[in-house]
C-alpha angles and dihedrals in degrees: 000000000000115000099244090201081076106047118089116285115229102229086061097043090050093042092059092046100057088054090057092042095048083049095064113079095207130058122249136213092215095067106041114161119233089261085053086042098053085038089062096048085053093057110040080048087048080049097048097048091043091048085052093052109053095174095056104122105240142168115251085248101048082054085049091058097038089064102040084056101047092040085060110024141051127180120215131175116241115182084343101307119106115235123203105227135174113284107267120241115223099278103023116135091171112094110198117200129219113221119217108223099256097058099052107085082061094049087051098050083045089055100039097049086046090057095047097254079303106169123246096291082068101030099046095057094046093053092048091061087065113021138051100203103032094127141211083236094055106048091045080057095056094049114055085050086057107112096197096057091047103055083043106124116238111223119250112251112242111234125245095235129075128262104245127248118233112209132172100231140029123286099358091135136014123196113206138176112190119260135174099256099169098055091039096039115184093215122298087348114090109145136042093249100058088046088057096040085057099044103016134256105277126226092265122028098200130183129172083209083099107204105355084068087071110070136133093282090054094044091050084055089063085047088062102032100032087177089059121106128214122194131173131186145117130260113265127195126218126182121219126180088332108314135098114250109188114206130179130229129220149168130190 
């Protein structure tokens, strides 16, 4: 069950909203206010029965406003309240609601805890299925008064080297990844062999490459070092009682 005391309150979430909305110059059909919401059921009502009655005597701009609204509007019943929604095309099943301003902090805590406290890429698709002017703006308010996702932790990166080996003598294991070598020489060492003939092979000869680390140059070292030991393999995690035990993998 969410923790309400984190979700974002109401009052602060409604707060935040009118100063955006004071900040924009032009109304806007997305955020209609529950006056502006019964005023538009009256008169897509007002359209649909002038439209039944043709003979109804009627100005030019009362006809004008009978068919913007009902171009853009439509008004259903649900549970016995009537709900403004966006007008149907021939062959629609789907009804999309509009949300007066003051429910929608309610229709944005719905959504999100639908969507497991998923971001706007989850919330915004979900909200689209039932509602015309849930807005972008809307749901990125929400959440970043969301105290839940905030205080989400954002998992380490792993970086891209290699946590070093500690050993007790000298070349008992090397750790390799493949390079080109002979196309990128250090100096008069280009290739794996030559490295080996200067320093010595070492006891293990390890790479996390997996099997392309096996290939006919690797298989000609142990022709020359038949003691040396050559493993492959990836880094695997396993959890026990809680806590991360890291293994590795490998394979001679």
């Amino acid at each position: 069950m969410q923790d309400p005391d984190k979700l974002p309150s109401r009052e602060i979430f409604d707060s935040r909203l009118s100063k955006i909305l004071k900040a924009k110059k032009a109304k806007n059909l997305a955020y209609m206010t529950k006056i502006e919401y019964s005023k538009f059921i009256e008169e897509v009502k007002e359209a649909k029965a002038l439209r039944a009655a043709k003979d109804k005597p009627c100005t030019v701009a009362q006809r004008s406003l009978a068919q913007r609204r009902l171009a853009r509007f439509g008004v259903v019943e649900v549970n016995g309240e009537e709900k403004l929604i966006a007008a149907m095309k021939p062959g629609q099943n789907q009804m999309l609601f509009f949300a007066p301003v003051e429910e929608l902090h309610q229709v944005l805590e719905e959504a999100h805890i639908a969507v497991g406290h998923g971001g706007k890429n989850r919330m915004l698709p979900h909200l689209k299925q039932q509602y015309k002017n849930v807005t972008e703006e809307a749901v990125l308010l929400y959440l970043s008064l969301c105290g839940i996702c905030l205080n989400k932790k954002t998992a380490k990166k792993r970086g891209l080297t290699v946590k070093p080996m500690v050993f007790r003598e000298m070349n008992d294991r090397w750790q390799v990844d493949l390079v080109d070598w002979q196309t990128s020489p250090d100096g008069e060492f280009k290739h794996l062999l030559s490295i080996m003939l200067c320093f010595g092979a070492p006891c293990i000869l390890q790479s996390d490459n997996g099997k392309e680390f096996c290939n006919e140059i690797i298989t000609s070292l142990k022709k020359t070092w038949p003691e040396l030991k050559i493993v492959h393999g990836k880094l695997i995690f396993l959890v026990l009682n809680t806590k991360f035990i890291k293994l590795k993998k490998l394979k001679e």
